[in-house]
ROSE-4610 file (N, C-alpha, C; in Angstrom, 1 decimal, always signed):
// ROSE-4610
residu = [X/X/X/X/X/X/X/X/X/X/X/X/X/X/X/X/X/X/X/X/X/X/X/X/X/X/X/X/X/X/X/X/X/X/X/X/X/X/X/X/X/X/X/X/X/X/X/X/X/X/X/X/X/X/X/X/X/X/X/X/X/X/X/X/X/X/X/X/X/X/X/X/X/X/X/X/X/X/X/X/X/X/X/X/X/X/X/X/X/X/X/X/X/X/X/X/X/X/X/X/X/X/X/X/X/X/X/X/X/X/X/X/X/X/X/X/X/X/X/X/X/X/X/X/X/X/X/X/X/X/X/X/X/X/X/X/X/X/X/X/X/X/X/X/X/X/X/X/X/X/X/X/X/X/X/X/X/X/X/X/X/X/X/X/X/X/X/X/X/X/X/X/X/X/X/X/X/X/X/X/X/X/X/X/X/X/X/X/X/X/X/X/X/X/X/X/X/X/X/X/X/X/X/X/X/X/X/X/X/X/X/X/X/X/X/X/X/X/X/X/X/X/X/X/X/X/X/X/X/X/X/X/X/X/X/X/X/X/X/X/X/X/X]
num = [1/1/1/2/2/2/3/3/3/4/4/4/5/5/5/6/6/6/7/7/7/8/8/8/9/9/9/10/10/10/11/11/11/12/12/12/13/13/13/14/14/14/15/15/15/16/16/16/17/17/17/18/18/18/19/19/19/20/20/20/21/21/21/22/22/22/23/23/23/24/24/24/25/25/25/26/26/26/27/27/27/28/28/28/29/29/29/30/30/30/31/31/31/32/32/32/33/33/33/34/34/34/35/35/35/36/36/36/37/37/37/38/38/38/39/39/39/40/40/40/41/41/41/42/42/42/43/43/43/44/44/44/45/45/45/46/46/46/47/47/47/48/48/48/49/49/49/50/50/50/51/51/51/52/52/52/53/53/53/54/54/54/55/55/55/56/56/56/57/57/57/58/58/58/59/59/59/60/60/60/61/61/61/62/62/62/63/63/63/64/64/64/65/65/65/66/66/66/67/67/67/68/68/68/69/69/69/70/70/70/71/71/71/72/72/72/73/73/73/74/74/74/75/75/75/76/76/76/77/77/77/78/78/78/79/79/79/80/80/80/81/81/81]
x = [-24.8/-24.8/-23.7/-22.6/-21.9/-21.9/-21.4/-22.2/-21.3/-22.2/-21.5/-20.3/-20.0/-18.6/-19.5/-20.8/-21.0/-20.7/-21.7/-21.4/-20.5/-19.1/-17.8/-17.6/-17.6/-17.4/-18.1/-19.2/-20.0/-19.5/-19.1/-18.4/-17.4/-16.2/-15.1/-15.2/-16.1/-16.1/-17.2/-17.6/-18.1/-17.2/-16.4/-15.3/-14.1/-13.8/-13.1/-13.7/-14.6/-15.5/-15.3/-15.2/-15.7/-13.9/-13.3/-11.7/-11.5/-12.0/-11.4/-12.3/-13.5/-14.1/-13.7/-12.9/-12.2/-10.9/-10.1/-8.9/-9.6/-11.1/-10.5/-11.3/-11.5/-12.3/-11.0/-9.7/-8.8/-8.0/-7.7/-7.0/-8.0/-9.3/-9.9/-9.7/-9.7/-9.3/-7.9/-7.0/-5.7/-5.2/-6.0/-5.9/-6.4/-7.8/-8.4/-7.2/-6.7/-5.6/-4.7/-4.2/-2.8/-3.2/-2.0/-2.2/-2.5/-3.8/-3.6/-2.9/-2.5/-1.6/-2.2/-1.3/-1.8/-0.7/-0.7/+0.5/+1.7/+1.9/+3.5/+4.0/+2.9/+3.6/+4.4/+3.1/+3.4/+5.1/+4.9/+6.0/+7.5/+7.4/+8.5/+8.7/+7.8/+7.6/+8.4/+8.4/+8.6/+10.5/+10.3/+12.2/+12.8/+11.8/+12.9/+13.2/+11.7/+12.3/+13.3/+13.6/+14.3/+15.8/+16.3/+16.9/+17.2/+16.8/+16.8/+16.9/+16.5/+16.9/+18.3/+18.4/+20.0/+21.0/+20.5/+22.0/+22.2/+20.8/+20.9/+21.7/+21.4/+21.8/+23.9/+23.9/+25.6/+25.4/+25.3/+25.8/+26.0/+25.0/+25.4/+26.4/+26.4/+26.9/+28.6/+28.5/+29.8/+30.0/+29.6/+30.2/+31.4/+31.7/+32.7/+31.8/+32.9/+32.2/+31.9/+31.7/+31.3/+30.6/+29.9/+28.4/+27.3/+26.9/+25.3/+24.8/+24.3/+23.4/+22.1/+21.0/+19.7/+19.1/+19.3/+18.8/+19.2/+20.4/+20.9/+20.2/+19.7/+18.6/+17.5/+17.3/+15.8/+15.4/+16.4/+16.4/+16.8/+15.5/+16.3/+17.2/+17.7/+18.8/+18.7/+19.4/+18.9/+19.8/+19.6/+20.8/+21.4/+22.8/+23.4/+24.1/+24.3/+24.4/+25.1]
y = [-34.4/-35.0/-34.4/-35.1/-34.7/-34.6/-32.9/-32.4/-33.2/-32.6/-33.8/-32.9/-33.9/-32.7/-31.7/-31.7/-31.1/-29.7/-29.9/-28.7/-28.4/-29.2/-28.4/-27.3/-28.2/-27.7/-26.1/-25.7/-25.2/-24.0/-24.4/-23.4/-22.6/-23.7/-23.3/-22.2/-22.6/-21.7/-20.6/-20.4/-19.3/-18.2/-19.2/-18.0/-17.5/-18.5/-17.6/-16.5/-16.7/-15.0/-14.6/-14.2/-13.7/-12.5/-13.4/-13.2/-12.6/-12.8/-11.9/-10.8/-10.6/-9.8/-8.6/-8.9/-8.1/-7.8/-8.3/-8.2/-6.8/-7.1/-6.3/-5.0/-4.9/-3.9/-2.9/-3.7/-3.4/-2.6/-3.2/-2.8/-1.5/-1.5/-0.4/+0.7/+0.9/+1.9/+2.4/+1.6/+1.8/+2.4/+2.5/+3.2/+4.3/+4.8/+5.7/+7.1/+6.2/+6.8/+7.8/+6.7/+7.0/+8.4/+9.1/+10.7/+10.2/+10.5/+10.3/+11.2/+10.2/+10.2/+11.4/+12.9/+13.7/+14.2/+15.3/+15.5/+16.1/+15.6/+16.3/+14.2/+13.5/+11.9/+11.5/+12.4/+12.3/+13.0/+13.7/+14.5/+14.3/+13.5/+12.8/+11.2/+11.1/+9.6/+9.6/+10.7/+11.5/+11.3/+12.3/+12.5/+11.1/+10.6/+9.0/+8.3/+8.3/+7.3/+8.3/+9.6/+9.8/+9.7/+9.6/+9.8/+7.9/+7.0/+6.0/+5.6/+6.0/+6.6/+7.1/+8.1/+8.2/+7.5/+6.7/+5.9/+4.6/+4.0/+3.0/+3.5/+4.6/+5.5/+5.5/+5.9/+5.8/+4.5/+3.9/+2.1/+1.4/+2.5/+2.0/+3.0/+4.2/+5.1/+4.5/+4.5/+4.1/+5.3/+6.5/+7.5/+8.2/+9.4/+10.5/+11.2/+12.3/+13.2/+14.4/+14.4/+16.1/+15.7/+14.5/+14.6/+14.4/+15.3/+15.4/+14.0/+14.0/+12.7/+12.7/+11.8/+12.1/+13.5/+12.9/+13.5/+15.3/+15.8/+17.0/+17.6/+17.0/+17.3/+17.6/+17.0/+17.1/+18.2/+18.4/+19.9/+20.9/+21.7/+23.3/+23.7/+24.5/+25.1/+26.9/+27.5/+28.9/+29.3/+30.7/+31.4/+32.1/+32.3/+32.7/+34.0/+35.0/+35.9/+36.5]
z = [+22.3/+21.0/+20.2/+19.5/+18.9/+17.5/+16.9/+15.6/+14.9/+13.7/+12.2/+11.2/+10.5/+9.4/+8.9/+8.3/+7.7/+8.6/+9.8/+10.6/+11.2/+10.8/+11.8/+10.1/+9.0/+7.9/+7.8/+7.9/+7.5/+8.5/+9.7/+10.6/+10.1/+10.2/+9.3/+8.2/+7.7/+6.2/+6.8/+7.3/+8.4/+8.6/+9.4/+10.2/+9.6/+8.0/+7.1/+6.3/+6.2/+5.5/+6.7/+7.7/+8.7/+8.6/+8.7/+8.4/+7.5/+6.1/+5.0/+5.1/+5.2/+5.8/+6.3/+7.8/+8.7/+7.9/+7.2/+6.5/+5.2/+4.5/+3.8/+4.4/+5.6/+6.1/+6.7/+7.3/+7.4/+6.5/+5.6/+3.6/+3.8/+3.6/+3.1/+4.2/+5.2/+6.1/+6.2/+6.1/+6.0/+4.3/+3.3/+2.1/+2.3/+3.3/+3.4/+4.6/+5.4/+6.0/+5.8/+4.3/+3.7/+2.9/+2.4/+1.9/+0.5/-0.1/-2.2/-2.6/-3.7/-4.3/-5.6/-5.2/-6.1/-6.8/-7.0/-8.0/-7.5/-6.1/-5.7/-5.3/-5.6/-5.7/-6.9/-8.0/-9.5/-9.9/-9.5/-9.9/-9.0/-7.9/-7.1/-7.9/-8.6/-9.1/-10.8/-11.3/-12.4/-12.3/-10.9/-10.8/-10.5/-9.6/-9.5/-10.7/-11.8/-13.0/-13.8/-14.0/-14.6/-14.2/-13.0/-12.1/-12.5/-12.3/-12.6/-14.1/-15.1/-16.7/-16.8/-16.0/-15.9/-15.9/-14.5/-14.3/-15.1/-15.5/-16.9/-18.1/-18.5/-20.0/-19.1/-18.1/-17.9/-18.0/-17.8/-17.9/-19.4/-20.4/-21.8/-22.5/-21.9/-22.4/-23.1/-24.3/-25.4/-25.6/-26.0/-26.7/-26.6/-26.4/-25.8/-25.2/-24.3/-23.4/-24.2/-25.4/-26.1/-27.0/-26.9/-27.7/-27.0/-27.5/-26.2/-25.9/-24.6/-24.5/-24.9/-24.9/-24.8/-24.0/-22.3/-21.6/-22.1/-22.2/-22.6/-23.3/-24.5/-25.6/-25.2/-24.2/-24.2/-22.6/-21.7/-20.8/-21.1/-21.6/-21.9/-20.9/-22.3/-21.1/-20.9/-19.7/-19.5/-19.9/-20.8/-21.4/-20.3/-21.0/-20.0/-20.4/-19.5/-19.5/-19.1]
């Protein structure tokens, strides 16, 4: 006896839950894997945007070379001796 749309339908949409299902059982294991993100991410995440701040700030930089920039200002510096 051959089934009706409803039931090819009803399959279909079956076997896509079935799919996202596995997809996010997948995602969730593969996040549990990965190392969290603690504070030596933070702090590598820190140097790249400033590191990235940098080379924007050279790309507007108009001044001369003997006036402090931003960045200068704002890293202590160690006395010297």
């Amino acid at each position: 006896m051959p089934r009706g749309r409803s039931t090819f339908t009803k399959r279909q949409k079956e076997q896509a839950r079935q799919q996202k299902q596995r997809d996010k059982n997948e995602k969730k294991t593969q996040r549990k894997q990965e190392p969290e993100g603690g504070i030596g991410s933070q702090v590598d995440e820190m140097q790249e945007m400033r590191e990235l701040a940098e080379a924007q700030a050279a790309l507007f930089r108009i001044g001369t070379d003997d006036e402090p920039n931003s960045l200068e200002l704002l890293v202590p510096r160690k006395p010297s001796e």
